[in-house]
C-alpha positions in Angstrom: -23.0 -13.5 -51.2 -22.3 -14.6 -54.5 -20.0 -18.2 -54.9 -16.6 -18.1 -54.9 -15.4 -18.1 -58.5 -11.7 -19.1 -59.8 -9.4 -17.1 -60.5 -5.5 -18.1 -62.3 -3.2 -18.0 -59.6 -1.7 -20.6 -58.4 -0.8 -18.9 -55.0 -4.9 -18.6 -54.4 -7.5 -21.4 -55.9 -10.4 -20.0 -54.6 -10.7 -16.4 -53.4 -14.2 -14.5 -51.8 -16.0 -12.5 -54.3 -15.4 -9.5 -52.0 -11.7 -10.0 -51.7 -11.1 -10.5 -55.3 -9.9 -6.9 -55.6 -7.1 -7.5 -53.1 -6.2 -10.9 -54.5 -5.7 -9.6 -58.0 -2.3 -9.1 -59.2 -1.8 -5.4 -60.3 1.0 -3.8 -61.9 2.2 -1.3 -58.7 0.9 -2.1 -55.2 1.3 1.4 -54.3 -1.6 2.0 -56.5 -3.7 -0.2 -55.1 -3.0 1.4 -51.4 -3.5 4.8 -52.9 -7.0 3.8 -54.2 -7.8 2.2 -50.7 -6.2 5.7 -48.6 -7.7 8.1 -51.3 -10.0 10.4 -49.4 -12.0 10.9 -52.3 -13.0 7.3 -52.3 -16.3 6.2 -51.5 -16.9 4.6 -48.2 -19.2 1.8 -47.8 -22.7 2.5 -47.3 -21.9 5.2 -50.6 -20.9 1.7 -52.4 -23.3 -0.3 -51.1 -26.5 2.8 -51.9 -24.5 2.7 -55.9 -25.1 -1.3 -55.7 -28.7 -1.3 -54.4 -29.8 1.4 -56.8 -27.5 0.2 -59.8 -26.2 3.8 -60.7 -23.5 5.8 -59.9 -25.8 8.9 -58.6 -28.2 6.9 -55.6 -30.7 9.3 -54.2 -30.1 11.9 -51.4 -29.0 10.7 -48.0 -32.6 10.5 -47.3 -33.8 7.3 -48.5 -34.0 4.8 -46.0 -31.1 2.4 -47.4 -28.4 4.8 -47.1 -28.4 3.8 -43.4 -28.2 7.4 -42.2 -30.7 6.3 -39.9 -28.7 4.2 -38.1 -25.0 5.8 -38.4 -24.4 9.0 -36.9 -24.0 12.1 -39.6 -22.2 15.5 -39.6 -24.8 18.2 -38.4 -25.8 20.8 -41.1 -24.0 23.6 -41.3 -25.5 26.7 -40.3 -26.2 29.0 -43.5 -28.1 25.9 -45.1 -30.4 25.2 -42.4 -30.5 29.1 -41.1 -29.9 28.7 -37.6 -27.3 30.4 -35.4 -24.7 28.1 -33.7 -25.4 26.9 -30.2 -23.3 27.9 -27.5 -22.2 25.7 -25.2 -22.8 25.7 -21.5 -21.0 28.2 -19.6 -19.6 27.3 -16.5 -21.3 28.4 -13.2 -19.2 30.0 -10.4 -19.5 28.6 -6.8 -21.2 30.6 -4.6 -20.4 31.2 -0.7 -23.8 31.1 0.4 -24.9 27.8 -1.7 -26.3 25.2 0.2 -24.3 21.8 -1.0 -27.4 19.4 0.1 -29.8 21.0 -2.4 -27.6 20.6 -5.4 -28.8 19.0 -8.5 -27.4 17.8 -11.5 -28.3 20.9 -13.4 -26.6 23.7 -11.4 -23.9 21.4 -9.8 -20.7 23.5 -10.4 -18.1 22.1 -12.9 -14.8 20.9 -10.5 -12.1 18.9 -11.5 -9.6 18.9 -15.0 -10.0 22.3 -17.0 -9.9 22.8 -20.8 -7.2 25.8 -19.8 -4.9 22.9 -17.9 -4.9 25.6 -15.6 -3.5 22.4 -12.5 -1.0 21.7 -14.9 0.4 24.7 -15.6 0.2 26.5 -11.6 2.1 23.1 -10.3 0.7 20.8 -7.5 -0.2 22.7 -4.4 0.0 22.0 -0.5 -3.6 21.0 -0.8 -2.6 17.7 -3.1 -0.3 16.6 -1.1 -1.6 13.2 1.3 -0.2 12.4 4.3 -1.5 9.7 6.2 -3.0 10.5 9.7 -1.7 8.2 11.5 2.0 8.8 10.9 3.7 10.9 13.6 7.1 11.9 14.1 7.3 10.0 18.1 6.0 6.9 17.6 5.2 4.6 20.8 5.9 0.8 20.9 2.9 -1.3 20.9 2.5 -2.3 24.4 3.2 1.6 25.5 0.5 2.8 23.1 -1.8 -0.1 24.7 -1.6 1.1 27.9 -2.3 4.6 27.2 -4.9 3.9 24.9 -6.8 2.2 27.9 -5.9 4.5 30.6 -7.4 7.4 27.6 -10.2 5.5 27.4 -11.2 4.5 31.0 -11.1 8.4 32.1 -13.1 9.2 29.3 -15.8 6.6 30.3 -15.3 7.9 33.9 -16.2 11.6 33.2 -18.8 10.2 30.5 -17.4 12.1 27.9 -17.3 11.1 23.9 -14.5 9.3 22.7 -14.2 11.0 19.2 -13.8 14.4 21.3 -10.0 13.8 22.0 -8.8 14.6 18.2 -8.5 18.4 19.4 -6.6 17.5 22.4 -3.7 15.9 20.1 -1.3 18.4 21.2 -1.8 18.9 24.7 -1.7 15.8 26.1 2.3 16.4 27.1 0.8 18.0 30.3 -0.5 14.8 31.4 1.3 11.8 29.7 3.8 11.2 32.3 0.8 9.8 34.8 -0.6 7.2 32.7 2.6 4.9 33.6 0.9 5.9 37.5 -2.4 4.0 36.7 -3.9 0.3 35.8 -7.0 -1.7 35.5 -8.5 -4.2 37.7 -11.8 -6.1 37.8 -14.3 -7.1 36.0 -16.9 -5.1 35.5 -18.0 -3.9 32.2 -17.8 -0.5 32.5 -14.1 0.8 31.6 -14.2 3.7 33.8 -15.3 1.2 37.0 -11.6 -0.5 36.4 -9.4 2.0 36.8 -7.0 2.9 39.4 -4.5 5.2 40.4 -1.6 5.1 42.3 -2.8 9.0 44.5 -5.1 11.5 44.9 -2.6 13.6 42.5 -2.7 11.4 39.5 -6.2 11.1 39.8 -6.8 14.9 39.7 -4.5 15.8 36.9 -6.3 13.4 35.1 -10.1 14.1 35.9 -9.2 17.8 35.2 -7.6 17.7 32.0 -9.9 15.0 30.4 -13.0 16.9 31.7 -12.7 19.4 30.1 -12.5 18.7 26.5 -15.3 19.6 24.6 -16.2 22.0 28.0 -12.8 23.7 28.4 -14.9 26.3 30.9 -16.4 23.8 32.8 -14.5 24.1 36.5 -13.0 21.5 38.3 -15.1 21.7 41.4 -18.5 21.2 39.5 -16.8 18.2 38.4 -15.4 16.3 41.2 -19.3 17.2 43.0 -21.0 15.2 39.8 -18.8 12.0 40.1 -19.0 12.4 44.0 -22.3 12.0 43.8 -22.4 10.0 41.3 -20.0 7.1 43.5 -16.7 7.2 41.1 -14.2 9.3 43.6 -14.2 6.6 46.1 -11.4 5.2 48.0 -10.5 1.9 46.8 -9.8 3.6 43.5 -6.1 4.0 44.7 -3.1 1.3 44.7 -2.0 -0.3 47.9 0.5 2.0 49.1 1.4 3.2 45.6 4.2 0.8 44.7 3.7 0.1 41.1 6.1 -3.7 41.0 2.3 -5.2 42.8 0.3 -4.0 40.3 -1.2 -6.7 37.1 -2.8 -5.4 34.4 -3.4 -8.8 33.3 -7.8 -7.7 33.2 -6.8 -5.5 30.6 -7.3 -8.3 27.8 -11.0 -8.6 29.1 -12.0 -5.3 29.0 -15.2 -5.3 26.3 -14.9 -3.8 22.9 -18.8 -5.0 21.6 -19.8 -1.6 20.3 -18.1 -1.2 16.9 -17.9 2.5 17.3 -15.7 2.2 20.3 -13.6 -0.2 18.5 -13.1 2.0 15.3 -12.0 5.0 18.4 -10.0 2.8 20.0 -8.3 1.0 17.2 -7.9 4.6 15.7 -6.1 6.2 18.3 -3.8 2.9 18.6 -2.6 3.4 14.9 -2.4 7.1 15.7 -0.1 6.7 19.1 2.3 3.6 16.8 2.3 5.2 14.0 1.1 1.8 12.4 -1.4 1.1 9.9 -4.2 -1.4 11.4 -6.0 -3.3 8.7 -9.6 -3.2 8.1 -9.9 -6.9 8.9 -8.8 -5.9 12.7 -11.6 -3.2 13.0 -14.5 -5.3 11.0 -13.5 -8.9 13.2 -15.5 -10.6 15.6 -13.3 -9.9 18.7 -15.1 -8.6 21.7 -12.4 -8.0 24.0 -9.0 -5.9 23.7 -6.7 -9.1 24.2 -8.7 -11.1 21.1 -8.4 -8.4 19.1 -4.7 -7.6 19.4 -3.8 -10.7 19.6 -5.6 -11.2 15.9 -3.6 -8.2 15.3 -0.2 -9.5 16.4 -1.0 -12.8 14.3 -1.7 -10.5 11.7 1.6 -8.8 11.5 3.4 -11.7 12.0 2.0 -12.9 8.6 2.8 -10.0 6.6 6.5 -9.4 8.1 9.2 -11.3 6.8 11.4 -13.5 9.3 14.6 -12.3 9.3 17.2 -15.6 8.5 19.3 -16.4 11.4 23.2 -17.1 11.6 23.3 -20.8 12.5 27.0 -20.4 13.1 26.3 -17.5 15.6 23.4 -19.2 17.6 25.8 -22.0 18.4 28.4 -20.0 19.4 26.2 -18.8 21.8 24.8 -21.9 23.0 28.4 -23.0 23.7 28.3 -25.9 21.2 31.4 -24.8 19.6 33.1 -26.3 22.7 32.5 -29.4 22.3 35.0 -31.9 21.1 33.5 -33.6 18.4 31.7 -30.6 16.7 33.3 -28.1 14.6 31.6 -25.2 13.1 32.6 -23.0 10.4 30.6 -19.8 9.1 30.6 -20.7 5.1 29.5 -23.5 2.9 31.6 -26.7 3.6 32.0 -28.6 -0.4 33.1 -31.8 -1.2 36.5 -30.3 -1.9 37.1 -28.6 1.5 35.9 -32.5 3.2 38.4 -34.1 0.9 41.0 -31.6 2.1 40.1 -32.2 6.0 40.7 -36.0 5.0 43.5 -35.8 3.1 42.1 -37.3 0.0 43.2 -34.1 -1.5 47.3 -34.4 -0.8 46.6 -37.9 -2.4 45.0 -37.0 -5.5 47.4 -34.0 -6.6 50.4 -36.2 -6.1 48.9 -38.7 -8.6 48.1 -36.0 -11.1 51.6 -34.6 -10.1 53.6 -38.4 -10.8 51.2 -38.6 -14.2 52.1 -35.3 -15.4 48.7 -34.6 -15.7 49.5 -30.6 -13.7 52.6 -28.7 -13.7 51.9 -26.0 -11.8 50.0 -25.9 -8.3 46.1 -26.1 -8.0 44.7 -22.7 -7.3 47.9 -20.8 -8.1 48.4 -20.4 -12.2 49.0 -16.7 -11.7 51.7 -17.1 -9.4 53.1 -19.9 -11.4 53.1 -17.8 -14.6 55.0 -15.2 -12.9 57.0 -17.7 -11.8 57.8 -19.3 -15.0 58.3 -15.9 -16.6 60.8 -14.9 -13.8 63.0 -17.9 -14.2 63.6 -17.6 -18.0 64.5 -13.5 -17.7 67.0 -15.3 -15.4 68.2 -17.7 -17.8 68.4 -14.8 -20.5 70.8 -12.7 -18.6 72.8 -16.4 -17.4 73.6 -16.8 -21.2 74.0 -12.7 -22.0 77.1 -12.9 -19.0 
C-alpha cells in the first residue's frame, strides 16, 4: 500500500490512499452513491486485473490473476459451449415393497418440505398433532398408582410374563382393577412375584387369569394354574390371615429391587402413565436400586421444582388459638407506623397541634367530604342573603 498522502481538508489530515475517493469533497453526494450502486461499474478483481495489467482491456477471465480460480463464476450458457441443459434429479416415489434397512443415500426417497408447499397449503393434519403418552383423562394419585404398579408387576413376575407386553392391555384392565386394593407384599425375597399376597382364592384367580394371558390370549386357565402348581407359586401361605385388610403393611414395598434398568424404565413408565405425570430422566438414569430410594429421589425431586404456596400467618394462628390470648392481637393486613400511632394515641395528639397551629382545616383523610362540605355551606349562605 502506497503512504498516506495529504490532502486540504481540515476535517481529515491524513486519509488512506484507498479511501481517498470517499474522503474527497464532490459537488453532489448523490453522484458519488450513483457511481458506487451503478451496475455497470466494475467490481473489484475487474479493477484490480485493469491495475495489474495497466490497461483498461486486461486479458480474458483466463489468466491466472483474474482470480477466477478461486471465486466462484456463472456457468456458460448453453449455445456457447453446445451442451444441452442438465436436468435436475427427479424425485423417486416410495415403494410398498422397499426394504428401509438397505437404503442408501442415492435412492433414499426425498421426505420432508416440498418446493409446491404442498403442507402449507393442505393445513396440518391429525398425524402432526403430539400428544404426550402419558397424559390420560383419570389420573391416579401417587401412592394409588404405586400400589398398582407393584401389584402389575409382581403378577407379571409370577406368571413369568414380559413387562413391556401390558401396553395392549391399557384398556381392559377395568375388569380387574377393583382387586389390586385386595392384595400386598411381604418379605424379602428378591423375586417380586415371591412377595405377593392375596386376600382369597378369588382375587388370586381373576388376577392369574387375566395377566396370563396377554400376549397368549388362547392359552386356558387350567394349563396355567398346572405350570405354577408345579412350579410351587399357588401355595397356601400366599393368602392374608383371615382376609381383613386394617393387619396388613406394605411397609417391604420400598425394598423390593429395581437393579435391572430395563425393569425400571417399565416400571417408571407405567407410573407416569397411571399419574398422568411426567418423571424426569434423572429418576430413570439414578443410582437407586430399590422402589422406596427411587421415589423418594422422585418426591425430592418434585418438591424442588413446585413452588410452595405462601401461607396466611393470620389464619394459622387463628387456628392454633393464639388469637385468644390476652396480650396478642392479630390483624390480617400490614400494621404502619400510622395505624401504631393511632392505637397509642399519638395520633389524637398530633392533629390537635396541627389543628391549634392552623396548620389543617379540614379533617385528615376526608378533603372530599370537606369540600362538599364547604361548598354546601356557602349555597346556604347564598340563599340566607337572597331571602
Amino acid at each position: 500500500m502506497r503512504p498516506s498522502m495529504r490532502l486540504p481538508l481540515r476535517e481529515a489530515k491524513y486519509v488512506c490512499s484507498s479511501c481517498r475517493v470517499g474522503a474527497t469533497p464532490r459537488i453532489s453526494p448523490l453522484n458519488q452513491q450513483f457511481l458506487r450502486t451503478a451496475s455497470d461499474s466494475p467490481g473489484l478483481l475487474e479493477r484490480t486485473r485493469r491495475k495489474l495489467w495497466g490497461t483498461d482491456k486486461p486479458p480474458g477471465p483466463a489468466d491466472p490473476y483474474s482470480g477466477s480460480q478461486l471465486m466462484p463464476q456463472e456457468e456458460p450458457a448453453a449455445e456457447t459451449t453446445g451442451l444441452s441443459p442438465g436436468k435436475g434429479e427427479e424425485e423417486t416415489p416410495f415403494p410398498d415393497d422397499m426394504d428401509l434397512e438397505s437404503l442408501d443415500w442415492n435412492n433414499m426417497p426425498r421426505v420432508g418440505y416440498t418446493k409446491d408447499k404442498e403442507w402449507i397449503i393442505n393445513g396440518a393434519t391429525k398425524a402432526d398433532k403430539v400428544k404426550p403418552w402419558y397424559k390420560t383423562k383419570w389420573p391416579l394419585p401417587l401412592e394409588q398408582a404405586l400400589h398398582q404398579v407393584v401389584i402389575e408387576f409382581s403378577v407379571m413376575s409370577m406368571v413369568g410374563k414380559n413387562y413391556s407386553a401390558m401396553e395392549d392391555y391399557e384398556q381392559r384392565f377395568g375388569y380387574v382393577r377393583s382387586n389390586f386394593k385386595h392384595c400386598s407384599v411381604e418379605g424379602e425375597s428378591a423375586e417380586w412375584g415371591d412377595r405377593l399376597r392375596f386376600a382369597g382364592r378369588g382375587t388370586r384367580d381373576r388376577l392369574l387369569t387375566f395377566f396370563g394371558a396377554i400376549g397368549e390370549p388362547d392359552t386356558p386357565s387350567e394349563r396355567l394354574f398346572l405350570q405354577l402348581s408345579s412350579q410351587g407359586k399357588l401355595r397356601e401361605d400366599r393368602y392374608w390371615e383371615g382376609g381383613k385388610l386394617g393387619k396388613r403393611n406394605e411397609s417391604t414395598m420400598s425394598s423390593l429391587p429395581l437393579n435391572d434398568p430395563a425393569m425400571k424404565f417399565a416400571f417408571f413408565t407405567r407410573l407416569s402413565k397411571l399419574t398422568g405425570l411426567r418423571i424426569p430422566d434423572a429418576i430413570y438414569s439414578s443410582t437407586a436400586t430399590t422402589v422406596g430410594e427411587a421415589i423418594a429421589a422422585y418426591k425430592e425431586l418434585i418438591k424442588q421444582s413446585t413452588k410452595m404456596t405462601p401461607v396466611r400467618l393470620h389464619e394459622q394462628m387463628a387456628k392454633m388459638g393464639t388469637e385468644r390470648l390476652s396480650n396478642v392481637k392479630i390483624y390480617d393486613t400490614r400494621r404502619t407506623r400510622q395505624d401504631n400511632d393511632e392505637d397509642v394515641g399519638r395520633k389524637k395528639v398530633i392533629v390537635t397541634s396541627l389543628y391549634e397551629n392552623g396548620l389543617i382545616s379540614h379533617p385528615l383523610g376526608k378533603r372530599k367530604e370537606w369540600i362538599k362540605l364547604q361548598k354546601k355551606q356557602a349555597a346556604e349562605e347564598l340563599e340566607l342573603k337572597a331571602n
